[in-house]
N, C-alpha and C positions, 0 to 999 in steps of 0.2 A: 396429578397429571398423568405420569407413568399409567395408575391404574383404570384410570380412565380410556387410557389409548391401547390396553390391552386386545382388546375384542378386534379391533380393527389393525393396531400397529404391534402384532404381537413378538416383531424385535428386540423391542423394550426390554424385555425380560431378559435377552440376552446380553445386554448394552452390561458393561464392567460396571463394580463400584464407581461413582462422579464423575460418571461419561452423561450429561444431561442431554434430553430428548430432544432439546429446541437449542439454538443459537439465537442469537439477539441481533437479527437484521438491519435494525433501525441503528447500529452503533457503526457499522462495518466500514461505512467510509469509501474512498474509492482505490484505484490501483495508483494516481496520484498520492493520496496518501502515504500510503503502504510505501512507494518509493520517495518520500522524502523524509519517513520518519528510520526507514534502514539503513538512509545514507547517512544523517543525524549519528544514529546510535552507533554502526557499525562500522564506521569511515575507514579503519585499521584493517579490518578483516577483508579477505580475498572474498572477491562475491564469483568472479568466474577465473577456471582455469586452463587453458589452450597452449599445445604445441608447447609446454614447457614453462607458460610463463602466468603468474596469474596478475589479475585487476583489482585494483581494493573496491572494497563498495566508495569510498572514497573520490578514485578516478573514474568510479564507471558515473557517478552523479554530475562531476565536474563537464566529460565530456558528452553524456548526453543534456545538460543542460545548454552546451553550446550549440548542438546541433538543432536542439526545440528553437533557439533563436534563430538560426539559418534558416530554417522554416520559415516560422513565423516571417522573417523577413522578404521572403521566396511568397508571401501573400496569402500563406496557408493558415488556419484560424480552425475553430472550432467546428466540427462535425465533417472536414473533408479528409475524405479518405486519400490514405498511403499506404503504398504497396511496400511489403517484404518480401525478397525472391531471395534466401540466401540457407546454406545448411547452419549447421553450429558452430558461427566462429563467434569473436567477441565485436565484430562490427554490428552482426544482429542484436544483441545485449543495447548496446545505441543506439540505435534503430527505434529497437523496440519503445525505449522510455523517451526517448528522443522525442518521437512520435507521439505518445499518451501526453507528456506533460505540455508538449505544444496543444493540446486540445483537439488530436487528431485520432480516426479512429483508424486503426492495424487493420490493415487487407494482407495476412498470411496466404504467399504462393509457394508451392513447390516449386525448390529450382529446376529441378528434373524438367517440368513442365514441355512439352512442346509448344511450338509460336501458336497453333491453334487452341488450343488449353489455354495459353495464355493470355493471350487475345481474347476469347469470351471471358475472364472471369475479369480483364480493367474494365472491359467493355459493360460489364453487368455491374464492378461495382463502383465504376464511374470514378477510378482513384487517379489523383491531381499529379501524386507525384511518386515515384516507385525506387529501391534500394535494392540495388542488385549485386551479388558477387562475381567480381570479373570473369572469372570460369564461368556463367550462365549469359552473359551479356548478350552474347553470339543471338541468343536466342529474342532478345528484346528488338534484336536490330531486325530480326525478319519478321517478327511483329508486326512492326513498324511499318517495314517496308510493303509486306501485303498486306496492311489498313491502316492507308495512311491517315483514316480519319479517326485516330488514336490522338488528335491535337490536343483533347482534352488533358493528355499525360503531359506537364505542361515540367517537369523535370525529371529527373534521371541520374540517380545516383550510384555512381561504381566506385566497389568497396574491393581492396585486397585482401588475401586471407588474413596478411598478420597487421591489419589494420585495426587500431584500438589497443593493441598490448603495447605500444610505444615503443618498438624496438623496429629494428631496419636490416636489413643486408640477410645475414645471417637466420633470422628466425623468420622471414617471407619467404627464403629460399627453404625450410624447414613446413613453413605453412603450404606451401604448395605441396611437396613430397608427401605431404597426409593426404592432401587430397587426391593424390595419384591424376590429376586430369590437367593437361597442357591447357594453357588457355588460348581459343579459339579466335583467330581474325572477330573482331566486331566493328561496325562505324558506326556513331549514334551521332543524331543533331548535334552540334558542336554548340548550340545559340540552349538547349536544353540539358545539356550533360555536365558534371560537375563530377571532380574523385572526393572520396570521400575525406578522405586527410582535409584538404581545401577547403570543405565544407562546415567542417568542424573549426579549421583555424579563422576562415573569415565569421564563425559564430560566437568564437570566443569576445571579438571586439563588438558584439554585439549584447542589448540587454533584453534579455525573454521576458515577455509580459505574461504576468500571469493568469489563465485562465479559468472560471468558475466552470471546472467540472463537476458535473451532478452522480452521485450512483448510477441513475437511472440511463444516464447518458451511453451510450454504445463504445463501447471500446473496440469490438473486435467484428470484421465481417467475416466468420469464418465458415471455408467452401467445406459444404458435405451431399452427397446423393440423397441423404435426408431416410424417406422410408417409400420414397417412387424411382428414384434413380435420377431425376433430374436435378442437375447440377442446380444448387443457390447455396446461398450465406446465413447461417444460424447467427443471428442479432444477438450477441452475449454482450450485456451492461457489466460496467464497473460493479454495481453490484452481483451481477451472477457470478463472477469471477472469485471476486472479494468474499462471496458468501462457501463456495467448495474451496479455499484454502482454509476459512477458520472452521468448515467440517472435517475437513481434513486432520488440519494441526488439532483439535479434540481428540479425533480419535486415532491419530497416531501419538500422541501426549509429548508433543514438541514444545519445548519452551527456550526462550533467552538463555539460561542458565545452565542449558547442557549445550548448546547450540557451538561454542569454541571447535574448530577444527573438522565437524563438520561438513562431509562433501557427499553430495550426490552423483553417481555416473549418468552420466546424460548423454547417449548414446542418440537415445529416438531423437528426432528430430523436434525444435523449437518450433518448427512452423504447424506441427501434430498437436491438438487440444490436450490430449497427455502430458507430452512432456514439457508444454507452458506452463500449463497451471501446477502437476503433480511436482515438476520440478524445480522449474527456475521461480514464479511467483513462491509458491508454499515455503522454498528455502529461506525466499530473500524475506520472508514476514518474520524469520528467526535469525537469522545473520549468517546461515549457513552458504555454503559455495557448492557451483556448479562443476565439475570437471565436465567439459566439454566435447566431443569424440565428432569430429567432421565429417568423418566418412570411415560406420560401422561396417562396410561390408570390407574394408580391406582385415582380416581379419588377425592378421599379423601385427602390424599396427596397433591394432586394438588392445592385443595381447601386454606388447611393448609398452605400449602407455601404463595397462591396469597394473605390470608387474613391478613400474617405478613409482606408483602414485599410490597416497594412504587414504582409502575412501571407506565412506561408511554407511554408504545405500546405494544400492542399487535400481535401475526402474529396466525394464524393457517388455517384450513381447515374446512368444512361443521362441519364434524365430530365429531372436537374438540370444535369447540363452540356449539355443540348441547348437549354434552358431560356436560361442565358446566354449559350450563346456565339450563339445567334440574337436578342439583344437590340441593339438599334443603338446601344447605346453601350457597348458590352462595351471599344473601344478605349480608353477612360477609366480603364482596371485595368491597375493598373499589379502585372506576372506577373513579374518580374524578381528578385523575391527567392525563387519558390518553391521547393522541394528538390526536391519530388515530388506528384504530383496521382495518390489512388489511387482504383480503382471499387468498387464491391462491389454487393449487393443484388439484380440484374439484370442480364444482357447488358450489354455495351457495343458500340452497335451501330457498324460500320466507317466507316460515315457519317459520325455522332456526333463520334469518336475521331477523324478525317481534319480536321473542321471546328475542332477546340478545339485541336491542333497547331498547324493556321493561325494561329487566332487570338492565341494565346496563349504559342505555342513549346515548350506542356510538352506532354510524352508520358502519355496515361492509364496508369496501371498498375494492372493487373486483378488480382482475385482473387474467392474462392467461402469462401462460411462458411456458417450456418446458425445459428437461438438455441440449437439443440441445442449448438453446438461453437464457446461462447465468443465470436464466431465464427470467427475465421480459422482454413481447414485448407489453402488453397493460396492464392498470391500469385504475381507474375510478381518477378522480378530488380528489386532495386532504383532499380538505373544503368540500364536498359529505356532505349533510345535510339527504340525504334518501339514502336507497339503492334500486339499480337500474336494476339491473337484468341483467347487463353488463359486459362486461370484461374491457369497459374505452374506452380510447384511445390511439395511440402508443406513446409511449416514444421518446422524442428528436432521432436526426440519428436513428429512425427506419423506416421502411416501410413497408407497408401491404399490399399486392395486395391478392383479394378474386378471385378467379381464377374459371373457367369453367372447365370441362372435354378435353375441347381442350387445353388447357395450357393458353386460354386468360383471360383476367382480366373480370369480370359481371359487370352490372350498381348498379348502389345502390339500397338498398333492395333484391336483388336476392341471395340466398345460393350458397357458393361455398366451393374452401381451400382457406384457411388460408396459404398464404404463404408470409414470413419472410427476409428479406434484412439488416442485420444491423450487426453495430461493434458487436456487443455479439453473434451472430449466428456462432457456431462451426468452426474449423477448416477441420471437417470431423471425420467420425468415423474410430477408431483404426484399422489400417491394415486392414479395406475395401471399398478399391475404389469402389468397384462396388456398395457397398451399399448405398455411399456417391454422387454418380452419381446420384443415382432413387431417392435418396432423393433432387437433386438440380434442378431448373430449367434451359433453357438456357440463360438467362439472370441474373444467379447465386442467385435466389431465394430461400429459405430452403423451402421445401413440409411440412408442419405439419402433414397433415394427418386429418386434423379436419375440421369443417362446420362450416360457420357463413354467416352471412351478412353485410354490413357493411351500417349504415343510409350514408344518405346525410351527417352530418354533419361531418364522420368519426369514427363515432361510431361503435364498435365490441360489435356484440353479435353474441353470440357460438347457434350452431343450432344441430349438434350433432356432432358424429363420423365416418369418412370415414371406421374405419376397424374396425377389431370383439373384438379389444382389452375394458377390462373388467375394471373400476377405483372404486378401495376398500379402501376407507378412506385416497383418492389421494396416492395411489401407485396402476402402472399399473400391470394387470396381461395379459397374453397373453395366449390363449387357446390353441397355439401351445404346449407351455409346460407342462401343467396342462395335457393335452392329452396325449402326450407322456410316461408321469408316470401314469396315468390310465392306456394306453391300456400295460403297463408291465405288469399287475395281470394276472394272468392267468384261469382268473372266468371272463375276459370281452373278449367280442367278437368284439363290435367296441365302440366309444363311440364319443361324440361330447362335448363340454363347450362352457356356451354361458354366459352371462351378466341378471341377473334381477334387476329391481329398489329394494332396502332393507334400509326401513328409518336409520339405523342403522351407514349404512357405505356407503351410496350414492347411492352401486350394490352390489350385492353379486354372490360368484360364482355357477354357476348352471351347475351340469355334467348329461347328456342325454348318458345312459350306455345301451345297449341291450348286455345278459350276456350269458358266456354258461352253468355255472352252476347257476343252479335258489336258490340253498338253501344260496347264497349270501345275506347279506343285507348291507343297506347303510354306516350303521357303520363301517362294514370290510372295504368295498372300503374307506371313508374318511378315516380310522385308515390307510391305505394302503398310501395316500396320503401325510400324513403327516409327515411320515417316512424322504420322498424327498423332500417335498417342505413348504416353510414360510406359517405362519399361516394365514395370508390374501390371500393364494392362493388356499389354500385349499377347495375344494365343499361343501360351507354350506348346499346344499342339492342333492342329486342325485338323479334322475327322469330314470325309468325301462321301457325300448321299449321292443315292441317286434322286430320292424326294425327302422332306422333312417330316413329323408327324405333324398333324394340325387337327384342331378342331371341325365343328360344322361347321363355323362360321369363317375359318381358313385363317384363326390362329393358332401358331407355331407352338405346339405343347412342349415348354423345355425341361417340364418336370419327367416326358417318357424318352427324353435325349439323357438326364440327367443316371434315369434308370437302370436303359438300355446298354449304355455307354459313360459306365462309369467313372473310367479310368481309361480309357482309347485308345 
């Protein structure tokens, strides 16, 4: 088999001794599955740990089984979507499964979200009923209130922070101080709205029917700009999911039997295609636990937690490790038990990767995915002794072809796209064929949208990005939309958004405004910005034309803003 797939998958040769080149699709099962046979096996063991306290796989079965009943009995059934709006507490952990094993499929929201963000994405994916953390509520209520024909949301669930760990007083008062954020006046329907405790206890006296979930069935509608910048939902089945966790668990050589004790720092966000599947699914198929982190930017906090907790993996972004290991008391972390620390999301810059060595002794290991594909479609070597400036190589049943502008595959070494072939690559995006056509090839390949080369040996590395899309401490921004809510002010005349390098966050966003009232300044337009849109979308800085560049046909060239004004 191997020699056969030389010529074309010439990874293979690099794959370790009894790393096989296929996984076995047809066995995989679904995330149902997966979560009733780790609560079965691993009922003792902590599956998530928060604010000090952790959950056995155990309790976290029991209570999302109660809540799949509350559902179900709330009229929700198979194939209707529900919303998650929450960061990393253990409410989400119920939620999450809560939701799958009622036969419902995960509408993942940022809670950051603004009401307009928000409102297009229930609006688009038509979700019956939504789970929110009280710190974000604020935001459902204006929602609401500016479209009220959101009736379809037909309930609403508010979650505390230290909801799900089983403790009171003392550790909610503990759960909020991680989150550093008061929580905000909200009124929701009172005839819709339900807390979450209540939800769970009236579910307990209930009995969950159980649903024939298929592989094939949709688990997740998860929101990406895609490779146009227009907001929709990458359609990931129980199998796409189920298929990048046992790629994964092969070629990270996770088993049962070293699995005891166990923890991943889970910093990124649950609601991010990274750290669902890299993390919390992939652990819970070995019995391993999450350590939980709410809110990574308090960086103190973060420190605090790492220096009393014994973890043994690490995941994040550029960002996040640049984040810690520049903190002055990063030596108080004790790195000593960890297996492996891996990247994803964005670059990992040389710098970055040089400093947390140092500090730390572990080697970053890199890799590239996308919500389209699960995500993982290339990772570096697991035993990675240095880090390499790589995104690795594909994972088992994957496939890479680096493609030309005619749609053919380039020799090695030459830049092209990244295009994608495997069990974890989408279903397609939600209610748009058309979009999910531009994005396939004919030989049913996924378009990423991105530049690499690929060595001889089948090595990926990323060269850059085919579109003008913008990546802020690995979440993407699109300058369609940042655009959009700019040229609404009515002090701008046209304006263009483009990507600058910013050691900070990878890129930062940069808006190129030519205005019609001059006594504007940047402040007003950012303050104008953020009204509409998430904080990482927002124009860290705004640069004032007098005209923009444009083509003949009078579009805006943001590649000679990009050039021009690199850095502004």
């Amino acid at each position: 088999m191997i020699q056969d797939c030389r010529a074309t998958r010439p990874w293979l040769s690099a794959y370790p001794p009894g790393l096989p080149a296929e996984i076995d699709v047809e066995r995989l099962g679904t995330l149902v599955d997966l979560f009733e046979t780790s609560i079965a096996r691993y009922a003792a063991r902590p599956a998530v740990t928060c604010f000090g306290k952790s959950v056995s796989y155990g309790a976290l079965g029991a209570t999302s089984e109660a809540l799949a009943a509350w559902l179900q009995g709330q009229g929700l059934g198979k194939g209707d979507r529900v919303a998650i709006m929450m960061p990393n507490v253990p409410a989400y952990a119920v939620a999450l499964f809560g939701t799958l094993i009622a036969g419902c499929t995960v509408v993942n929201v940022n809670p950051l979200y603004t009401p307009r963000e928000l409102t297009a994405q229930l609006e688009d994916s038509g979700a019956r009923a939504l789970f929110v953390l009280e710190n974000f509520a604020h935001t459902v209520a204006a929602s609401l209130s500016s479209l009220p024909r959101l009736e379809r949301l037909e309930r609403i669930v508010v979650a505390g922070p230290g909801d799900g760990l089983g403790l009171k007083g003392r550790i909610i008062d503990l759960a909020s101080r991680h989150l550093k954020k008061a929580v905000p006046a909200f009124a929701l329907p009172p005839a819709r709205t339900t807390r979450f405790l209540a939800a769970v206890k009236q579910g307990r006296g209930m009995a969950r029917q159980r649903v024939a979930v298929a592989p094939d069935d949709i688990a997740f509608l998860q929101y990406t700009g895609g490779t146009t910048g227009v907001a929709k939902a990458a359609m990931l089945t129980h199998r796409n999911i189920m298929a990048n966790v046992e790629q994964s668990q092969l070629w990270f050589e996770a088993t049962d039997a070293e699995a005891g004790g166990r923890t991943m720092v889970t910093a990124l966000p649950l609601y991010h295609i990274f750290a669902l599947t890299c993390c919390f699914f992939f652990f819970m198929r070995f019995g391993g636990c999450c350590l939980l982190i709410p809110n990574p930017r308090d960086a103190d906090g973060f420190i605090k937690t790492l220096s009393k907790s014994r973890f043994t993996h690490v995941s994040g972004v550029n960002t996040l490790f640049n984040l810690l290991v520049n903190h002055p008391k990063i030596g108080t972390v004790d790195f000593s038990h960890v297996d492996y620390v891996v990247a994803g999301g964005m670059a990992v810059q040389k710098a970055v990767a040089a400093k947390w060595k140092a500090a730390t002794g572990q080697t970053i290991i890199e890799g590239y995915g996308l919500s389209e594909t699960s995500p993982v479609v290339c990772v570096n070597p697991y035993r990675l002794k240095e880090w390499s400036g790589t995104i690795g190589y594909p994972l088992p049943s994957t496939e890479v072809s680096i493609r030309g502008p005619d749609g053919m595959p380039v020799a090695p070494g030459v830049a092209g796209e990244i295009c994608v072939r495997g069990p974890q690559v989408m279903k397609g995006y939600w209610n748009r064929p058309d979009e999910t056509a531009r994005a396939t090839t004919e030989d049913g390949f996924f378009r990423t949208g991105d530049v690499a080369v690929m060595e001889a040996d089948g090595q990926v590395r990323i060269v850059d990005r085919m579109k003008d899309m913008i990546l802020v401490s690995g979440f993407n921004v699109y300058p369609n939309e940042v655009e959009d809510v700019l040229a609404a002010h009515p002090a701008i005349l046209e304006c263009a958004v483009v990507g600058a390098p910013y050691p900070e966050t990878g890129e930062m966003v940069v808006a190129h405004v030519v205005l019609r009232d001059k006594s504007v300044t940047p402040d007003v337009i950012r303050a104008h910005a953020r009204q509409q849109l998430t904080g990482y979308k927002v124009p860290r800085q705004v640069v004032f034309h007098e005209t923009l560049p444009k083509t003949n046909v009078g579009k805006v060239l943001r590649r000679a803003l990009r050039e021009d004004h690199p850095a502004a």
